[in-house]
C-alpha positions as CSV (number, residue, x, y, z in Angstrom):
1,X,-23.3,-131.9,46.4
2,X,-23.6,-128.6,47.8
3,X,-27.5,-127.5,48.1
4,X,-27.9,-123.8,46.7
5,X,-30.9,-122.5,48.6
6,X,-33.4,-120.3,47.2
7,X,-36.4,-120.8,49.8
8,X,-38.4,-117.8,50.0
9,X,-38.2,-118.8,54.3
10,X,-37.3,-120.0,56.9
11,X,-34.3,-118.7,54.1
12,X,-30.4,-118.6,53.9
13,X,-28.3,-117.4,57.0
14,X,-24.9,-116.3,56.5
15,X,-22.4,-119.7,57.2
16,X,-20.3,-117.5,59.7
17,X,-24.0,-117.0,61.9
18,X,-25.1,-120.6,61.6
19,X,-21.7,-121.4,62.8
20,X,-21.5,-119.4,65.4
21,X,-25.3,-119.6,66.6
22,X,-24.4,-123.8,67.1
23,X,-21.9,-122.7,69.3
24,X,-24.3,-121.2,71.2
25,X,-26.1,-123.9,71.6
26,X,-24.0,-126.0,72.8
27,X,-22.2,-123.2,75.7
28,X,-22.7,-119.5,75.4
29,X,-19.7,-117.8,75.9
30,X,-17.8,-118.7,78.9
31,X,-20.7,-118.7,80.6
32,X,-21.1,-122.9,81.1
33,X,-24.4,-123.3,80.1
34,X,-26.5,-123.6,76.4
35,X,-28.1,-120.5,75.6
36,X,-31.5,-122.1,75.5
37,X,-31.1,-122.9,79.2
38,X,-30.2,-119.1,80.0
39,X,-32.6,-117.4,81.9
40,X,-33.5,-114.0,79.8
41,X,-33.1,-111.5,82.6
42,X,-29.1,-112.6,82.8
43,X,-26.6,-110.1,82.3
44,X,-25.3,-112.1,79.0
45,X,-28.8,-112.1,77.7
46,X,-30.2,-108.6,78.4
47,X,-26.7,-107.9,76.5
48,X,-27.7,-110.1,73.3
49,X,-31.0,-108.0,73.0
50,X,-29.3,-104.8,73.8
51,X,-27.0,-104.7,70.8
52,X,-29.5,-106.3,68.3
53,X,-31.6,-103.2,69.5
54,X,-28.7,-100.8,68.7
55,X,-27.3,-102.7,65.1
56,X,-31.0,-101.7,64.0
57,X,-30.4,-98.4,65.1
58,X,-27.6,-97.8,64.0
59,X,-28.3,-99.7,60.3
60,X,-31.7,-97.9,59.7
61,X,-29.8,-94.4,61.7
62,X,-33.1,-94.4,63.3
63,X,-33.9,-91.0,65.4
64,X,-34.6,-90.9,68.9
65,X,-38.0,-91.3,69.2
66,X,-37.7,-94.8,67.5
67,X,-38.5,-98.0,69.9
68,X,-37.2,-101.1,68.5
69,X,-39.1,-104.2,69.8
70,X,-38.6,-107.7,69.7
71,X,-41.8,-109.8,70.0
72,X,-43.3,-113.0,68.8
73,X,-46.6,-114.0,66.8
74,X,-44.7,-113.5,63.3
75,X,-45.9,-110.5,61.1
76,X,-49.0,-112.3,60.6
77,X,-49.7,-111.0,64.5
78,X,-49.0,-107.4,63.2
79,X,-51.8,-107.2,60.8
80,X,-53.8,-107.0,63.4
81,X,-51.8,-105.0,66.5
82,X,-51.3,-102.3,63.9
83,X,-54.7,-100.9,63.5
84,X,-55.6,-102.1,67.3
85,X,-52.7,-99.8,68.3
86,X,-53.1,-97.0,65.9
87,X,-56.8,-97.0,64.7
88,X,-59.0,-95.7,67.1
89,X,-63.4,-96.0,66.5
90,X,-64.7,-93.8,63.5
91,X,-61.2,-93.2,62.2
92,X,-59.9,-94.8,58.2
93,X,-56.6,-96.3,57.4
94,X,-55.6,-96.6,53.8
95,X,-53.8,-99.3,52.4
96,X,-52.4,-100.8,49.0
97,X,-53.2,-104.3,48.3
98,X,-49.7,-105.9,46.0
99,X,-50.8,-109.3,46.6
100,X,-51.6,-112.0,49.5
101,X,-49.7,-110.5,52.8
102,X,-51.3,-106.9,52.2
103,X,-54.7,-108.5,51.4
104,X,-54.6,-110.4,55.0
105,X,-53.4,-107.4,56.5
106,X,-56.4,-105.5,55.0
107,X,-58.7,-108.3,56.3
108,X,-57.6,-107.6,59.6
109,X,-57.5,-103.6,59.7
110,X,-61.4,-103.8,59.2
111,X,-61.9,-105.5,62.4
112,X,-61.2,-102.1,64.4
113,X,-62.4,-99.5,61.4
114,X,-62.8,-98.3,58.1
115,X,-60.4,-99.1,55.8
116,X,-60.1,-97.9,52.2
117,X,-58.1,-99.6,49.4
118,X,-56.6,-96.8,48.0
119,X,-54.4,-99.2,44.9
120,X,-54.4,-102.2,44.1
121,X,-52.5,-104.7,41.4
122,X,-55.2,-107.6,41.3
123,X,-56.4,-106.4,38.0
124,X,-53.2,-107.9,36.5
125,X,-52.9,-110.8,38.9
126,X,-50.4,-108.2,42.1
127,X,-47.6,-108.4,38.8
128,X,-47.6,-104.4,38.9
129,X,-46.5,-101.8,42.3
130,X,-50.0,-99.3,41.6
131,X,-48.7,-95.8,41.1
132,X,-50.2,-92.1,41.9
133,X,-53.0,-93.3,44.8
134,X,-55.8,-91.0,45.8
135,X,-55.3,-91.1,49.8
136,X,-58.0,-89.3,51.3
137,X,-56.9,-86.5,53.5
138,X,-58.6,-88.1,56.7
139,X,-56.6,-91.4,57.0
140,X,-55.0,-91.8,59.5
141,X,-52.2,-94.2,58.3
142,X,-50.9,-95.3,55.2
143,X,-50.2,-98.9,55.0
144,X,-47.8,-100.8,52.3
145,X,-46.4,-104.0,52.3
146,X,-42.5,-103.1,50.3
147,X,-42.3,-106.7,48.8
148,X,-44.3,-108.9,47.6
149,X,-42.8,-112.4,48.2
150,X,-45.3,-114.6,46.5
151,X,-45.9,-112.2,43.3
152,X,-42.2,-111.2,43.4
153,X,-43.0,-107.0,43.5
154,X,-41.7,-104.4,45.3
155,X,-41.8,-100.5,46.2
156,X,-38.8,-98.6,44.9
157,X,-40.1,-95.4,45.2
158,X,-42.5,-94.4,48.5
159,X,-46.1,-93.2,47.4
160,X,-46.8,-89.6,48.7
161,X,-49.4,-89.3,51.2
162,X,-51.3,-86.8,52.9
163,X,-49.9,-84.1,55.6
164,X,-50.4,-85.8,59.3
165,X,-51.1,-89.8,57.7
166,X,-48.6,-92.1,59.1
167,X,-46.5,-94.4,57.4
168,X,-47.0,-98.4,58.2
169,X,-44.6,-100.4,56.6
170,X,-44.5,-104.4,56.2
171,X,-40.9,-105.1,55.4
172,X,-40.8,-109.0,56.0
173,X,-39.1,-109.7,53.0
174,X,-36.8,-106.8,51.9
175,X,-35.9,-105.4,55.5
176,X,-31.8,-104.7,55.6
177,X,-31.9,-105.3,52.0
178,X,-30.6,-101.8,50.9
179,X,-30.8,-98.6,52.7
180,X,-33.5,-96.8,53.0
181,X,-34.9,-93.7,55.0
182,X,-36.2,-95.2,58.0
183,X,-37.4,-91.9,59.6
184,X,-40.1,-91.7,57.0
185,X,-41.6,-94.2,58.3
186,X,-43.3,-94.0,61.5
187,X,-44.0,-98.1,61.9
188,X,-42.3,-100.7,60.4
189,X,-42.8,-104.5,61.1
190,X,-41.3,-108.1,59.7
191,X,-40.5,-111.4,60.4
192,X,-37.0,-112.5,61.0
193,X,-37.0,-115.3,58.8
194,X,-35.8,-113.8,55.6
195,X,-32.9,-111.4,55.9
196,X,-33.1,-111.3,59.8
197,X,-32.3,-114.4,61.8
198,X,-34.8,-117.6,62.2
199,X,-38.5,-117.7,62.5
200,X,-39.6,-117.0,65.9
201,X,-39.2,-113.4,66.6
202,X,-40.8,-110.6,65.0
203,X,-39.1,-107.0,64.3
204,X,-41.1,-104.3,65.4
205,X,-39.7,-100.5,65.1
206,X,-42.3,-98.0,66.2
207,X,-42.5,-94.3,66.8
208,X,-43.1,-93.8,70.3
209,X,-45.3,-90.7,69.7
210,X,-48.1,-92.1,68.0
211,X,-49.0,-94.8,70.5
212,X,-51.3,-94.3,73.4
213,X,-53.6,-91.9,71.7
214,X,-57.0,-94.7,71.2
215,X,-59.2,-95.2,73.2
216,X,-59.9,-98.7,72.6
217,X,-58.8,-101.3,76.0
218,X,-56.5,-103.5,74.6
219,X,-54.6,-106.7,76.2
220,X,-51.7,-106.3,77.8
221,X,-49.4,-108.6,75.1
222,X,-51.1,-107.0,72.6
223,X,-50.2,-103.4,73.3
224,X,-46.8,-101.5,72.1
225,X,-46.7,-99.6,75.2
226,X,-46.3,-103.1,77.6
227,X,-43.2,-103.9,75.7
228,X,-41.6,-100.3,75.0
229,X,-41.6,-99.6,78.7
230,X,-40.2,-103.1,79.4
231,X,-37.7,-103.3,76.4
232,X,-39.5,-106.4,75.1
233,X,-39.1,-107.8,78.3
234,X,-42.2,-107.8,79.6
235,X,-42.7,-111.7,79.3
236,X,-39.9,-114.6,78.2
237,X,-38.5,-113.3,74.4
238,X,-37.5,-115.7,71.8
239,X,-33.6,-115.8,73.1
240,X,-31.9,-117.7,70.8
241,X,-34.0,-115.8,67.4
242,X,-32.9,-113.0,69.1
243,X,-29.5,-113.7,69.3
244,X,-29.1,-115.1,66.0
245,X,-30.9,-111.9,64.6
246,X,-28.4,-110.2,66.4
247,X,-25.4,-112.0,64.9
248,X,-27.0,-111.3,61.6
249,X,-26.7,-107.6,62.2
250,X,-23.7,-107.8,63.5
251,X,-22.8,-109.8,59.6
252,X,-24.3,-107.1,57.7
253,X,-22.4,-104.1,59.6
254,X,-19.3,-106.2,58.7
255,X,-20.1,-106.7,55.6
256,X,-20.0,-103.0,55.0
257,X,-23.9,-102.3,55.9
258,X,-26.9,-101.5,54.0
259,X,-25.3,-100.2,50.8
260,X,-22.6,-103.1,50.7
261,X,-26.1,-105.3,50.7
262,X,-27.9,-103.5,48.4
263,X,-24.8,-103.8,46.0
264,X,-25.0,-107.4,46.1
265,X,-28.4,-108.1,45.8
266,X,-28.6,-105.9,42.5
267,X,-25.7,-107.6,41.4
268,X,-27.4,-111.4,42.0
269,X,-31.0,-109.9,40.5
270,X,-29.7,-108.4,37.2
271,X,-27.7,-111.4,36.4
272,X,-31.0,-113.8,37.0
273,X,-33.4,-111.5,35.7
274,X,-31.1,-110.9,32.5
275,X,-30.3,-114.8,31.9
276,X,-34.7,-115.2,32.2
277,X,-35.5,-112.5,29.4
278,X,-32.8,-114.0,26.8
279,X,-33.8,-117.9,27.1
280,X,-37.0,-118.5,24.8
281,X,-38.7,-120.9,27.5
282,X,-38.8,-118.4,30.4
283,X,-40.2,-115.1,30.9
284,X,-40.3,-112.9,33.9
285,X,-43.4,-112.1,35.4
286,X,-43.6,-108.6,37.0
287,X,-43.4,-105.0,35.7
288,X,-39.7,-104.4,34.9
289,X,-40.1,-101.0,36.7
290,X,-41.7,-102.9,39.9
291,X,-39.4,-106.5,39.9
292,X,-38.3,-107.1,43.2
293,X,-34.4,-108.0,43.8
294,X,-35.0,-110.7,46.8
295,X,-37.8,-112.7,45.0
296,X,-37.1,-113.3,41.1
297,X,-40.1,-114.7,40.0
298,X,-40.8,-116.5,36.4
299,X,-42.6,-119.2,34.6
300,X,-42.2,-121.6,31.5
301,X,-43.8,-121.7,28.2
302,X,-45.2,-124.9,28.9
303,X,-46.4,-126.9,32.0
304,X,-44.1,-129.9,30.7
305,X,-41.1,-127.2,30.1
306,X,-41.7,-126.3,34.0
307,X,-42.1,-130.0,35.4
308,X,-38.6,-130.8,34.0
309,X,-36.6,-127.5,34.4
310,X,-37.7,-128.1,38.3
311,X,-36.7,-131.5,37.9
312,X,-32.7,-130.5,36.0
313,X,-32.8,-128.1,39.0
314,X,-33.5,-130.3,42.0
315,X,-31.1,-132.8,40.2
316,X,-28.5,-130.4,40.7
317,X,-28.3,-129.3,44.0
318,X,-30.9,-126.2,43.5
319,X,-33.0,-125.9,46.4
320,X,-36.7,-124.1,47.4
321,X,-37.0,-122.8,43.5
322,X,-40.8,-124.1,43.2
323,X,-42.9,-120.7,43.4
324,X,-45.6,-119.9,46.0
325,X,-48.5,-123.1,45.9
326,X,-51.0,-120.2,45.4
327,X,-49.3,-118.7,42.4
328,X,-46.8,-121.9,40.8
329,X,-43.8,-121.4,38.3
330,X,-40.3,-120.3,39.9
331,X,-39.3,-118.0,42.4
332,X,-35.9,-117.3,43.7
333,X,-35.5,-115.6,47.0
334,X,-32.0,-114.3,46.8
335,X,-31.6,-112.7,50.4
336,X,-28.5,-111.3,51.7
337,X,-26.7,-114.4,53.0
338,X,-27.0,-115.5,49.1
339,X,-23.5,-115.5,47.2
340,X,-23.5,-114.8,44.0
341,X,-22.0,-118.1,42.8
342,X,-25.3,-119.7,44.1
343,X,-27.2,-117.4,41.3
344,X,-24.3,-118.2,39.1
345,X,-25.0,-122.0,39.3
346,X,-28.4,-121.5,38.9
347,X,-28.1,-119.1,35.4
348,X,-25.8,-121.8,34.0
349,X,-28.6,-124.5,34.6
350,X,-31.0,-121.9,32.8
351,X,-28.7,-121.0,30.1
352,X,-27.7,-125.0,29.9
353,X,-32.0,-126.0,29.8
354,X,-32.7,-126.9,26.3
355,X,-36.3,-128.5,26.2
């Protein structure tokens, strides 16, 4: 039975990359050896990160004063490099809490100054993007996290923000989803493991320009600069991430880019989000305006109604469909790597569910 998988991550890679990346594993190239046994300063290997550096470029048409970095720690690490990097003593960042990755990246930012919640969607349990926030002329950055896997939200329009206030982005879960204007933005971070490549390497594009202007010491690893001036180099990289990040690129350029993907992925969401709002047992539960299209999220009339829909589901080859432990119902991640006949089979189990 083929398994249709709608984890929210580690998610869905594209069959040609997982093919491809075994390969790999087994003997890179012509070059004799596994790729995990390669050394990371080898010509083959420097070449790996060199053109996953330029597919981002060239994807997110990024301008010059762009780094792209490839580092570890997950974007967990990032909550707290960000304002370490960029938040120097008696300075405010502002951010907008849409649910449980922004709220630990808020936790974080006030460990190296003041931060100021400038929107948030608790009220109505992060099911809601908030619109028109006050950001104080002062702040230095403006942080936003574009989707929210858990609650299933996620920014379609960019909130305006003061002159001078920089743009921090956490794109984990949308990142190379649809295009966007990348040069708005003067950080972006996320974790490979949704529409990037495997966990284990973190995506880090940064505007050269605003680093080194703190005061505070920080550690070496910790520090943008370290890894700009040694194109993530500076200690052992996550190779084989890398690489199959870099194959993942090299699928989405192929598959006709950011717009091809952001096609397909409005494609896969209407036809789940449609099938949810005409069944009588189901109901989606974000905003219409604010429903993200890489994690459907909805719930059941009733706890029993739930219990056996995830049962008819497992039974038939559905996959990763249980929603977040903190939250419960359903969620389907539908990344790019997702066909549509895996959404297809899974609206025909919801249109076949009768309770």
């Amino acid at each position: 039975m083929k398994k249709h998988n709608f984890s929210a991550g580690p998610a869905i890679l594209p069959a040609t990359v997982l093919a491809e990346a075994a390969e790999a594993v087994k003997e890179f190239g012509q070059e004799g050896l596994s790729i995990l046994e390669m050394s990371h300063r080898s010509k083959p290997i420097t070449a790996v990160v060199d053109e996953a550096r330029d597919l981002v470029r060239e994807l997110l048409e990024l301008e010059d004063d762009f780094e792209v970095l490839f580092l570890t720690g997950g974007a967990s690490s990032q909550f707290f490099m960000v304002p370490m990097n960029l938040l120097g003593e008696g300075e405010t960042a502002a951010y907008i809490d849409t649910g449980t990755w922004a709220t630990k990246a808020i936790k974080e930012a006030k460990n190296f100054g003041e931060v100021v919640v400038v929107g948030s969607s608790a009220d109505k349990d992060y099911t809601y993007i908030p619109k028109a926030c006050q950001i104080p002329a002062h702040c230095k950055y403006l942080h936003i996290t574009t989707n929210n896997t858990v609650r299933g939200s996620q920014f379609h329009h960019l909130p305006e923000r003061p002159e001078g206030c920089l743009l921090v982005a956490d794109m984990s879960s949308d990142i190379f989803s649809r295009p966007i204007d990348a040069n708005q933005y003067d950080l972006i971070y996320a974790g490979a493991q949704k529409n990037l490549g495997p966990a284990g390497v973190t995506l880090v594009i940064v505007r050269k320009s605003i680093l080194g202007n703190i005061q505070r010491q920080i550690p070496t690893m910790l520090d943008y600069q370290t890894h700009v001036k040694k194109g993530s180099m500076f200690n052992t990289p996550p190779v084989y991430p890398i690489y199959v990040s870099m194959l993942t690129l090299r699928w989405i350029q192929g598959q006709g880019g950011l717009k091809a993907m952001q096609r397909r992925n409005k494609e896969k969401a209407d036809l789940l989000y449609q099938a949810v709002e005409a069944h009588p047992n189901f109901r989606p539960t974000v905003a219409k305006a604010d429903r993200s299209i890489m994690n459907a999220c909805f719930v059941a009339d009733t706890a029993a109604h739930e219990a056996a829909f995830l049962a008819y589901c497992e039974a038939n080859g559905i996959s990763g469909l249980k929603g977040h432990r903190s939250v419960g119902g359903f969620r389907a991640s539908m990344y790019n790597a997702m066909d549509l006949a895996s959404v297809q089979h899974l609206v025909d189990l919801l249109n076949n569910f009768k309770p």
